[in-house]
Kinemage of the C-alpha trace (Angstrom):
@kinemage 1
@onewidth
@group {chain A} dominant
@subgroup {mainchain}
@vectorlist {calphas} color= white
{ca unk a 1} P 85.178 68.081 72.889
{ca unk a 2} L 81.657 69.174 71.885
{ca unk a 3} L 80.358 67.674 68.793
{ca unk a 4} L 79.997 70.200 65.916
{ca unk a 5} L 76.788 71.512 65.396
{ca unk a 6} L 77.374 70.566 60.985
{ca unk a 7} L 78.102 66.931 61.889
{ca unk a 8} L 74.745 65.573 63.122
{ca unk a 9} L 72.782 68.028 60.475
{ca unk a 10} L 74.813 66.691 57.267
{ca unk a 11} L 74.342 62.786 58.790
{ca unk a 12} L 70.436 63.753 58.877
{ca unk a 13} L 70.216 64.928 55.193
{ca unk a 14} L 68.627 62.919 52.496
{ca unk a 15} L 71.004 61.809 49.488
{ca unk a 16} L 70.593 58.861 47.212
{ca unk a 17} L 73.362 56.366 46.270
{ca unk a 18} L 73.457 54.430 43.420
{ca unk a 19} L 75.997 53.233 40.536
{ca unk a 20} L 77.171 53.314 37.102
{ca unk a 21} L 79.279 51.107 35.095
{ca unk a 22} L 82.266 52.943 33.316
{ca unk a 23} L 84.735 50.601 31.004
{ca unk a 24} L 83.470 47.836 32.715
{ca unk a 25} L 84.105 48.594 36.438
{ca unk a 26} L 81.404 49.573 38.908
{ca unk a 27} L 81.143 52.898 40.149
{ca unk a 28} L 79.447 53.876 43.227
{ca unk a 29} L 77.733 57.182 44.263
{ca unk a 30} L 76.248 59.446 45.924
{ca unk a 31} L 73.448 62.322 45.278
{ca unk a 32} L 72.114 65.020 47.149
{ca unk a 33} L 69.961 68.542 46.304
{ca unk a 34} L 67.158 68.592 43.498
{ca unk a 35} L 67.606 67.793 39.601
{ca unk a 36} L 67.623 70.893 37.947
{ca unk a 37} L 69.447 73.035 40.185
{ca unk a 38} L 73.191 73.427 38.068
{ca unk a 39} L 75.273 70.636 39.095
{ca unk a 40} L 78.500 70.377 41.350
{ca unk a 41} L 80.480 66.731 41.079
{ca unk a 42} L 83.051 66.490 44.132
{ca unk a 43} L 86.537 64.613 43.386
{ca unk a 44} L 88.306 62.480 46.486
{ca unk a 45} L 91.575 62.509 47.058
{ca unk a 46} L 94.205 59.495 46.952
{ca unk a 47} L 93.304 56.521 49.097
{ca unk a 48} L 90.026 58.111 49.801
{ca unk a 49} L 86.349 57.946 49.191
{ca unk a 50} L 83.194 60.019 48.606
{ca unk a 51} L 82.332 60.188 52.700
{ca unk a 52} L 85.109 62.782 52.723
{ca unk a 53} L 82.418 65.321 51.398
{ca unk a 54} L 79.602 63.752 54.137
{ca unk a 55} L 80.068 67.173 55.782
{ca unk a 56} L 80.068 69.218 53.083
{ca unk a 57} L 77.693 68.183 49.910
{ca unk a 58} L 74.454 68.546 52.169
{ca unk a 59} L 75.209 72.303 52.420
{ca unk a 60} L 75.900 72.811 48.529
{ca unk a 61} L 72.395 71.496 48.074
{ca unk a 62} L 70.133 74.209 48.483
{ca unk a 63} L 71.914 76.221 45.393
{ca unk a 64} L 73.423 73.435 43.685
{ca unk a 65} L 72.336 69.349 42.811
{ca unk a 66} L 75.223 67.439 44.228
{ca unk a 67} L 77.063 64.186 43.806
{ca unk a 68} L 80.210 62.890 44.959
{ca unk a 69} L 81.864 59.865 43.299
{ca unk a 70} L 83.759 56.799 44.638
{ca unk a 71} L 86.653 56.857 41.864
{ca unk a 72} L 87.527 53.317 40.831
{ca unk a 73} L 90.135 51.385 43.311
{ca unk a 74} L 88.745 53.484 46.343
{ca unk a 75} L 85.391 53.350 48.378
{ca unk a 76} L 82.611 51.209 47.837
{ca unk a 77} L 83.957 51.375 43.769
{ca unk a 78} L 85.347 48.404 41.888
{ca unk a 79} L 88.874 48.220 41.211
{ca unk a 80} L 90.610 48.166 37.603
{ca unk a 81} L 93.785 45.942 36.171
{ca unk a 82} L 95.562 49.191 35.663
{ca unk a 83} L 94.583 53.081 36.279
{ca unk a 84} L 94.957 56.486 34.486
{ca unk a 85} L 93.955 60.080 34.573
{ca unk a 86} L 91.874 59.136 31.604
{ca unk a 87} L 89.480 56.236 33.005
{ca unk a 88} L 89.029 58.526 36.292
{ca unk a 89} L 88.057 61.407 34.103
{ca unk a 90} L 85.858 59.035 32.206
{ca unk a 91} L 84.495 57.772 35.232
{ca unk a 92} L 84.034 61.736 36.800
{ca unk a 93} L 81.803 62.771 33.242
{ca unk a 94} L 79.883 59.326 33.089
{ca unk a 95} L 78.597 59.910 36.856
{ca unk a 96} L 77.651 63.087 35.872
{ca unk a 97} L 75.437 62.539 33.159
{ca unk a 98} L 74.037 59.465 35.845
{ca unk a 99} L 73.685 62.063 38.349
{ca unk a 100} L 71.960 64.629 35.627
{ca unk a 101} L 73.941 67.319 36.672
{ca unk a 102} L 72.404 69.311 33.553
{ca unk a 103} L 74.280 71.730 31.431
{ca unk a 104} L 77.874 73.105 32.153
{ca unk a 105} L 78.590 71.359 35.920
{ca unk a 106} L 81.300 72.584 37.765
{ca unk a 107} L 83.923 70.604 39.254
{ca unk a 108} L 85.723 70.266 42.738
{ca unk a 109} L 88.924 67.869 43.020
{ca unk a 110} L 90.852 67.734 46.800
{ca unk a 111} L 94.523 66.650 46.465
{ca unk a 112} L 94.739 63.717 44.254
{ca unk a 113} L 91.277 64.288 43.337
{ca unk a 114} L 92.754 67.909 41.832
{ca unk a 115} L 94.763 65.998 38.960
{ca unk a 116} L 91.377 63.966 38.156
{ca unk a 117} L 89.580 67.247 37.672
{ca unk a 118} L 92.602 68.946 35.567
{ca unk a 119} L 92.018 65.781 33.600
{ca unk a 120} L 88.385 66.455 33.390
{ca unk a 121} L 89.157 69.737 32.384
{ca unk a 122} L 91.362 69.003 29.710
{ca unk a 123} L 88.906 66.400 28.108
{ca unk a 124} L 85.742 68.359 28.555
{ca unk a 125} L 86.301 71.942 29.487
{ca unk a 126} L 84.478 73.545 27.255
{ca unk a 127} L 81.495 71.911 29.001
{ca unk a 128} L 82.232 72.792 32.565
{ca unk a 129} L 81.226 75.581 34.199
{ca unk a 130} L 84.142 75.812 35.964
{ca unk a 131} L 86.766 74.108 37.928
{ca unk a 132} L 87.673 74.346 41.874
{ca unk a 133} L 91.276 73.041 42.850
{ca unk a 134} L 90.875 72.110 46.619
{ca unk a 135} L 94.843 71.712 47.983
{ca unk a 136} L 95.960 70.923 44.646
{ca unk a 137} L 98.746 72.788 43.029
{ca unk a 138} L 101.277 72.132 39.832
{ca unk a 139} L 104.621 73.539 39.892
{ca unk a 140} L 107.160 74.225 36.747
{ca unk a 141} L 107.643 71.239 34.661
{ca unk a 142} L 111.378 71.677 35.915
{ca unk a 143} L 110.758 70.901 39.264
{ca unk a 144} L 108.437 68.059 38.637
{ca unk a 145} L 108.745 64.674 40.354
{ca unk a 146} L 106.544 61.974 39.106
{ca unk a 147} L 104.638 60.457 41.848
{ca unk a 148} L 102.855 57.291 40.342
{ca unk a 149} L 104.349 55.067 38.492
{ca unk a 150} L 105.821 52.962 41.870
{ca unk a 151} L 106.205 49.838 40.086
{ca unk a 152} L 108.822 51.484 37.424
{ca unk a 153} L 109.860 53.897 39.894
{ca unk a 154} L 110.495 52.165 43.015
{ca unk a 155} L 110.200 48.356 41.869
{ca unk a 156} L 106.858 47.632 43.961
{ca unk a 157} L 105.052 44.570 42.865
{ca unk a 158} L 102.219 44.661 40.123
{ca unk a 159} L 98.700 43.880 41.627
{ca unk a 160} L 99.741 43.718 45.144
{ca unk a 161} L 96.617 42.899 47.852
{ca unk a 162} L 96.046 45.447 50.705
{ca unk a 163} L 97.176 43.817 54.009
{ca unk a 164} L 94.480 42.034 56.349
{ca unk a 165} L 93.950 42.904 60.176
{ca unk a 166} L 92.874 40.149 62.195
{ca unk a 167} L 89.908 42.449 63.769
{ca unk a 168} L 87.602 45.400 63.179
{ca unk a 169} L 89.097 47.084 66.199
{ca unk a 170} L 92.522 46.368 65.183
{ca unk a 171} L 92.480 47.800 61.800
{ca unk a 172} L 90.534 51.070 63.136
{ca unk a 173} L 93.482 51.631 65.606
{ca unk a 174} L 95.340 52.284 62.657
{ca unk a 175} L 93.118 54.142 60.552
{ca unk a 176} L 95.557 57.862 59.467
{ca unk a 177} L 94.748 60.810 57.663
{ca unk a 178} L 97.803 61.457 55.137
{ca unk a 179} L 99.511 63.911 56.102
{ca unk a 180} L 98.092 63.565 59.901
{ca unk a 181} L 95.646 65.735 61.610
{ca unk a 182} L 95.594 66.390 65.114
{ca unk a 183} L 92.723 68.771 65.128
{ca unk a 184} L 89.723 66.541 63.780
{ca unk a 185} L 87.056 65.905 66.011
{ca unk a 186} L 87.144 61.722 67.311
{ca unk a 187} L 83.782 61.336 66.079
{ca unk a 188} L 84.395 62.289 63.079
{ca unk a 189} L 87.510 60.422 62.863
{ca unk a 190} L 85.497 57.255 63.583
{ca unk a 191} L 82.392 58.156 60.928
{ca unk a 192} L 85.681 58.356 58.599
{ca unk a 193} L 87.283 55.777 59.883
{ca unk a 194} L 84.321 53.087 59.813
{ca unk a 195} L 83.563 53.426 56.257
{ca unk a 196} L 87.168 52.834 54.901
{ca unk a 197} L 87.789 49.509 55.737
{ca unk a 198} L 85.598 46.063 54.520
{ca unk a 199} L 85.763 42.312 56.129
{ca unk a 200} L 87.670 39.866 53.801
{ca unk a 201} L 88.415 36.621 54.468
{ca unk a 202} L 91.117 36.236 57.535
{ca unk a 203} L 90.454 39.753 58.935
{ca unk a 204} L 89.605 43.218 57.704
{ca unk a 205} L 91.428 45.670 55.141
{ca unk a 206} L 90.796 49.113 53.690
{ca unk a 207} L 88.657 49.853 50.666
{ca unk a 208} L 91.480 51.158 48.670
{ca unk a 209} L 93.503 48.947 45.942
{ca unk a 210} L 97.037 49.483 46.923
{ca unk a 211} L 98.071 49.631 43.461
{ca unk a 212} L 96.337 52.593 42.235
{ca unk a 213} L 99.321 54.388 41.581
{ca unk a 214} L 101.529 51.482 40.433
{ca unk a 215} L 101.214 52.084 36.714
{ca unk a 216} L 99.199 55.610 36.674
{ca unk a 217} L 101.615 58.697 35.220
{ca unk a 218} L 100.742 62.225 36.816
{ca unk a 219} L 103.521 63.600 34.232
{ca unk a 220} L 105.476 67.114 33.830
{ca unk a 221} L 102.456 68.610 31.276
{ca unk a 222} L 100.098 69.229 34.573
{ca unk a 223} L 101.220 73.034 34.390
{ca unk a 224} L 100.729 73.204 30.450
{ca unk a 225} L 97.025 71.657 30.646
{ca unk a 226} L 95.896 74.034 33.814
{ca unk a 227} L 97.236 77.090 31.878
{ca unk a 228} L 95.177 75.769 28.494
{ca unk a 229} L 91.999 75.068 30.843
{ca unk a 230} L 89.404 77.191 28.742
{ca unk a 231} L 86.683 76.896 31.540
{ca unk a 232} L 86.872 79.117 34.651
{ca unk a 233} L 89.272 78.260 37.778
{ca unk a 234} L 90.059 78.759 41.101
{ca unk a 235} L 92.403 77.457 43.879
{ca unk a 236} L 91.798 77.100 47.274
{ca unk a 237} L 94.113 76.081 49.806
{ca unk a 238} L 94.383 75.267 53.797
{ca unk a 239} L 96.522 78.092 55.797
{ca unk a 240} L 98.257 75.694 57.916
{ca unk a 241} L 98.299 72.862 54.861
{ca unk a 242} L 101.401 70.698 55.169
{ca unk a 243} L 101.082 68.748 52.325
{ca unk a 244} L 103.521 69.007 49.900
{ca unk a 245} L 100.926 69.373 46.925
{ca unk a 246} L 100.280 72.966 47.438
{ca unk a 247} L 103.678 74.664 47.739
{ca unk a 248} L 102.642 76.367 44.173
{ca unk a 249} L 99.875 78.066 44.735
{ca unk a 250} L 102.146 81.308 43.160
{ca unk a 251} L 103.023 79.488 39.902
{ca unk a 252} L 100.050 78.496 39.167
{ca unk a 253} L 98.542 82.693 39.686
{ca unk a 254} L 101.151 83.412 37.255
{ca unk a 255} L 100.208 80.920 34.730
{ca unk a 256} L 96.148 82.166 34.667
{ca unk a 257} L 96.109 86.492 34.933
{ca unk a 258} L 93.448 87.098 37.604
{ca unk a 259} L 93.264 83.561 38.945
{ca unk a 260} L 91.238 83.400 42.240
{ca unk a 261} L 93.332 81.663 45.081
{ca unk a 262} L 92.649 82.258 48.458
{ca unk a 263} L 93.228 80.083 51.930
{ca unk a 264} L 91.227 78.700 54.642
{ca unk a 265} L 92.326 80.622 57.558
{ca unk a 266} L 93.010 77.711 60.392
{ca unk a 267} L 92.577 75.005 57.987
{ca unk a 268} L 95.101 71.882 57.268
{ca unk a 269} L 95.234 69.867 54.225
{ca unk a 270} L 92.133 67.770 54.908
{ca unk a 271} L 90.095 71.366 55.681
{ca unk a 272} L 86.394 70.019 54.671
{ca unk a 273} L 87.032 68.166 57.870
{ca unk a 274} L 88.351 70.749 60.048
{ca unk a 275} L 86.815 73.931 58.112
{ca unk a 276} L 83.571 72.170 56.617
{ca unk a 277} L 81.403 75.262 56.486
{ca unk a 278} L 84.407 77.857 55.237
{ca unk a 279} L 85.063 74.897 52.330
{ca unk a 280} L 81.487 75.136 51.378
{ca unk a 281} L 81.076 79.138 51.846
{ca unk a 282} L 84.008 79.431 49.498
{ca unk a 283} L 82.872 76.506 47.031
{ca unk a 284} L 79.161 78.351 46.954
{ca unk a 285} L 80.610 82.121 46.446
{ca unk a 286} L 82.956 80.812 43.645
{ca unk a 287} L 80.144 78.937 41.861
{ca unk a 288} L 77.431 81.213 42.046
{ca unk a 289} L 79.434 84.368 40.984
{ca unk a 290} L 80.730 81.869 37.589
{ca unk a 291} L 77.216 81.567 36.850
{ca unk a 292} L 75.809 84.906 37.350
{ca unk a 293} L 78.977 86.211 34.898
{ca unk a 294} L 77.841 83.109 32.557
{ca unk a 295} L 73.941 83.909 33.010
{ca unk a 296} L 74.849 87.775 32.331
């Protein structure tokens, strides 16, 4: 399989990391584009990190100045005694103003990453220039299902450690995407891959902290906040997306009258790595026609 010709080009571009504390936990990031430029902050989804937008931000960064977060309990971030829409929300806004996104920054969430930037919305809309739900959807409060709170839900124990592999190469043999992707080029999958695990004592384990979701409440309101959004939004979604996050793409058009939501013809759930380009040709038109409507 020939290597894509975006893969070596966003490895080559320049972007700075650095980090900010937010209630008292470390959070990592990373930059790219020039200060000045209006600002675009990129959301991870669950059990993720900010190398998920490696072959994306680079491209955003001749309109736009750029940074992608490590939310706490994922990446190279620390991790927290418990976890909330809230703190992440906190933790999105606080790397902004690190970042210096400037005025009115828009937002992108994928997946998981979507609720953090509905929360973001709700806390400081009126500040955003806009919102981007990347395979993220919210259904009627009716048909909710509540999908943190395990350790209520389904009894799972409180502060739980990640298990340990014995080696590097055993742990990257079982390195998934959730939901699985056949189509992702191997190289990629190893860049991925690489950076989501760390060497602990006895072995190796992945970045994430298992019990991210043990005490963290999505809730039924998800619907109410997106329709009360007062900052622009859009929805994109993957065409061939099996994830069971996006199934109401519909609903949420009839909550917001002239909503934008389109797909990604080709593209599964994790489309920024099998669509990169088409992810950031529909991020850029979306962004840049919000701010010639807010410019006038």
């Amino acid at each position: 399989m020939a290597v894509p010709h975006w893969f070596r080009r966003a490895l080559d571009a320049p972007s700075q990391a650095a980090d900010v504390l937010v209630q008292g936990v470390n959070i990592h990031y990373e930059t790219w584009g020039e200060v000045g430029k209006p600002g675009i902050v990129l959301i991870h989804g669950s059990n993720a990190h900010l190398e998920w937008w490696r072959f994306v931000a680079p491209y955003l960064a001749d309109h736009f100045r750029v940074v992608a977060l490590d939310s706490s309990g994922n990446g190279d971030s620390g991790w927290r005694r418990r976890y909330g829409g809230r703190v992440f929300a906190d933790e999105v806004w606080a790397v902004c103003a690190a970042a210096r996104l400037g005025p009115r920054p828009f937002v992108v969430g994928h997946s998981f990453g979507g609720f953090v930037a509905l929360e973001v919305g709700c806390v400081h809309g009126a500040q955003l220039g806009g919102v981007l739900f990347l395979e993220y959807t919210t259904g009627p409060p009716e048909q909710y299902a509540e999908w943190g709170l395990r350790v209520a839900r389904e009894g799972a124990a409180a502060g739980r450690s990640p298990r340990v592999q014995p080696s590097r190469q055993a742990i990257l043999g079982r390195f998934r995407f959730i939901p699985e992707q056949s189509n992702i080029h191997p190289l990629l999958v190893e860049y991925i891959a690489a950076r989501s695990i760390r060497q602990v004592e006895g072995g190796w384990t992945w970045k994430f902290d298992p019990s991210v979701h043990d005490h963290l409440e999505m809730g039924p309101d998800q619907a109410a906040k997106f329709r009360s959004l007062p900052c622009p939004t859009a929805v994109v979604l993957g065409e061939n997306s099996t994830s069971d996050g996006v199934e109401h793409g519909a609903y949420m058009a009839s909550l917001k009258c002239g909503l934008p939501i389109f797909s990604i013809p080709g593209a599964f759930h994790h489309l920024m790595f099998d669509e990169p380009l088409a992810v950031v040709a529909a991020i850029k038109a979306t962004f840049l026609n919000w701010l010639r409507e807010w410019q006038g």
